[in-house]
Each structure stands twice: as structure tokens, then as C-alpha cells.
C-alpha angles and dihedrals in degrees: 000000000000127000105217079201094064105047088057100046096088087050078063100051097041097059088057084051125102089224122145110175093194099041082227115151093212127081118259133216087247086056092057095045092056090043090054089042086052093057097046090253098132090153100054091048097055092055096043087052093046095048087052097050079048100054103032097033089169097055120117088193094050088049090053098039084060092047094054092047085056102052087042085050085042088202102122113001096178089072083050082058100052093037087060095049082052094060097044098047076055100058118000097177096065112103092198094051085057090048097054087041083052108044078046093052087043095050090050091050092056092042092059098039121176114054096331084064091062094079100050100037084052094048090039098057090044079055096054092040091051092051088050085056094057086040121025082185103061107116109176079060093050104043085050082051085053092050099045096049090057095038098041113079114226101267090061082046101268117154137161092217093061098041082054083057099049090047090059088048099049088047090055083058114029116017088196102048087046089044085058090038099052097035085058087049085057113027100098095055105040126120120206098276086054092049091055089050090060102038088051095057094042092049103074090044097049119098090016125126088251091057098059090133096054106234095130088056094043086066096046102047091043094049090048090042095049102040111125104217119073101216090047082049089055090043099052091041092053092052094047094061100034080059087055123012099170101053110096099219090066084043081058097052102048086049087055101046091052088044106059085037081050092231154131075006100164087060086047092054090051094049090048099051089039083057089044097054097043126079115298106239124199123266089025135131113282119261081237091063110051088047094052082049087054092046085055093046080054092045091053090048096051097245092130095177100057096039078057094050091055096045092057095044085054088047083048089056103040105030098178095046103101102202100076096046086050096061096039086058088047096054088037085055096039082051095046084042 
């Protein structure tokens, strides 16, 4: 009913965003606390939030700070949820304070799924809707808004049309986050020349500064992934990588397109390795993967061991994806044979 990875994209997004809800210059404790959550110190966080909400009880940014620290722990929710009403009975006019209720309410509703989801994905949504009213430019908000109005079914308050809406909105104010937006809306139902249209407008924005949290690439690397015909696929994903030779998403999906044609393989294995040992980048391909795609470059090349080698690292990884274990038990048979 409800996608957990959904409810925490716009988190995501909203750490890269030069969004400050209270146009203050100094640094809050909901700041910290991000910074802290960014950097995989969720313990840290948690005691730096709890020592704010005990020495500044009153505080409706020590309240959300703490909120924000518990749905990162996902340990009890539920307290993410109460910290965050605190902090908005505190304070109600704040944008940012309704977001973070909001993104708490969303992730306990995920977390719940089935009928008990129905009360916190309604209250979330209000919540995100509220903090859109004090902000209309908000656009964390808005882009959790967009998500949960294609995830959610109706009767959570999900609806197309408005997340048609959402997506108009978020391209008057971020050509990069509507592109994203509108190209989710369509994906299911685009033919190739479609596909190009999309690709072509991704295509200047990926890779830019503007473009750290890889939406723009998203699109470009999904519309060249997913094009029907082979010889369109060859021709986006040229371009791709002659546009940016040095990403290494465009490295990763040059690699999988020879792959899976078996050929120019030995390229395919350096571009791979070269993906696997950079900086991983969200909304990338998994390291899995891209290990289980060079097994398969070994495995075209004859060199069985390390293909095997490859294939269990990506099962490692990615213990409930079954085509990697698959292949590891085919090579261990083939070798017993």
C-alpha cells in the first residue's frame, strides 16, 4: 500500500536545497540534526536532539529537531510523530515544523501499512498541504505532496489529478524537480518518441550543479534504459556518455548496454570498475548491480571464477534479489558437473 522509500525521498532532497523555512542566518537545531542524519550519525543525532528539547523545553525547533533524529533511528515512529505535534503546537505558522509533522505522519503510515496506514497518511498529507500554504515554495514539501499523491491509493488521498497538479507547480519552480515529476506521471505509458522528448530535455540539466541530486539523470538514464528499440537504445546512451564522459552513471550505462549485446566487453569491464570504485550518487544504479553486470562481462569472456566472484559479492549485497543467487548456484553446479 504504501512504498517506506517514498515517504523519505524528499528528506533527501531537501538536505542538497538551499531552503531555509525561517529566513534565519544562524544554524538551527534542526540543521545539526540533518547534518548529523547526512553523515549516518543517527546516534548522535538522537542525543544532540534530546539534549536540545532538555535544555530549551519550549522550543518548537528543539521539538522538531528531535522529530527529525526518530524517523531517521526508525525505531518508534510514533515518538517522531509526537515530537513533531509538539513542535508545531508550539509554533503553527512555521512551513518547515508541518513538513517534518508531515514526512513523520508519512513514514508511520508506511510503516503500518494495510487499514492502520489510513490515519497518518491522511494527517500527513493535511500537514504537507498546510506547510505549502505558509510556503508556497517550499519544495521538499511539495515534491513529498507529489509522491504521496501517486503512492497513496484514493481513499488516503491519493489522486493523479492532483499529482498532475503538483507536477505544474514544481516545474514553475524547479525545471529539474517537474521534469522528474512529470516524467514519473508518464513513464508507464511512453513510446520511444516520447522517450527522446524526454531524454532531450533531461539531457542539458544532468550532471549540472544544479542537478547534485541526480533527477535529471534519473530521467536520462531511465528513458535511454527503457527505449524499445535497440538501435534508439545505442543511440541515447551514446549520446549520454559522449555528454559526459566522465560521470559514472553514464560510464554504467554504456557498460550495461554492451553487456547485455556481449560486446566490446573488455571497455564494459573498465567503465564498470571505474563506477564501482567512484562515489556512489543518489538515484544511481546499486553497487549490486553493477557487480552482478561485470560478473556477466566475466562470464561472456570465459573467465568463470571471477564472474563468480562478482555474482556473490552482488548476492552479498543484495541478499533478497534472486538473480544473482541464481547465477552464483548455476556456475557452483556447472563447476561440481
Amino acid at each position: 500500500m504504501f512504498d517506506k522509500f517514498l515517504w523519505r525521498a524528499a528528506l533527501g532532497v531537501f538536505l542538497s536545497l538551499l531552503h531555509v523555512s525561517s529566513g534565519a542566518a544562524q544554524t538551527t537545531a534542526i540543521d545539526s540534526v540533518r547534518a548529523l542524519v547526512g553523515a549516518e550519525e543517527i546516534d548522535a543525532a538522537l542525543a544532540f536532539a534530546g539534549a536540545a528539547v532538555a535544555a530549551r523545553p519550549k522550543s518548537a525547533d528543539a521539538h522538531c529537531a528531535q522529530a527529525v533524529a526518530l524517523q531517521r533511528a526508525a525505531t518508534d515512529l510514533e515518538a517522531a510523530v509526537d515530537a513533531a505535534k509538539r513542535c508545531v503546537d508550539i509554533d503553527d505558522d512555521v512551513a518547515e515544523y508541518h513538513f517534518i509533522l508531515g514526512e513523520a505522519l508519512m513514514e508511520l503510515a508506511g510503516a503500518k501499512g494495510g487499514l492502520g496506514a489510513l490515519g497518518p497518511a491522511r494527517a500527513g498529507k493535511a500537514a504537507v498541504e498546510r506547510a505549502i500554504a505558509l510556503d508556497p515554495g517550499h519544495l521538499a514539501a511539495r515534491l513529498q505532496l507529489f509522491y504521496f499523491l501517486v503512492q497513496a491509493p484514493g481513499i488516503a488521498g491519493g489522486s493523479e489529478r492532483e499529482a498532475k497538479r503538483q507536477a505544474e507547480e514544481l516545474s514553475r519552480l524547479d525545471p529539474i524537480l517537474g521534469l522528474n515529476a512529470r516524467y514519473l506521471l508518464a513513464a508507464d505509458d511512453l513510446d520511444d518518441e516520447e522517450r527522446v522528448e524526454f531524454f532531450d530535455q533531461a539531457l542539458p540539466l544532468a550532471a549540472t550543479a544544479a542537478d547534485s541530486q541526480g533527477f535529471a539523470m534519473w530521467v536520462a538514464t531511465s528513458t535511454a534504459a527503457s527505449a524499445e528499440a535497440d538501435v534508439l537504445a545505442e543511440r541515447l546512451v551514446t549520446r549520454l556518455y559522449e555528454a559526459n564522459p566522465e560521470d559514472p552513471r553514464a560510464k554504467y550505462y554504456r557498460a550495461r548496454l554492451w553487456a547485455l549485446q556481449g560486446r566490446n566487453l573488455e571497455e564494459a569491464e573498465r567503465l564498470l570498475i571505474d563506477y564501482l570504485a567512484a562515489e556512489w550518487r543518489p538515484r544511481s544504479p546499486s553497487p549490486a548491480g553493477a557487480h552482478w553486470r561485470l560478473g556477466l562481462v566475466y562470464e561472456k569472456q570465459g573467465r568463470v571464477a571471477e564472474a563468480l566472484e562478482q555474482y556473490r559479492t552482488a548476492a552479498e549485497l543484495l541478499p533478497d534479489w534472486e538473480a544473482p543467487r541464481q547465477d552464483v548456484a548455476r556456475l557452483e553446479r556447472q563447476a561440481g558437473g
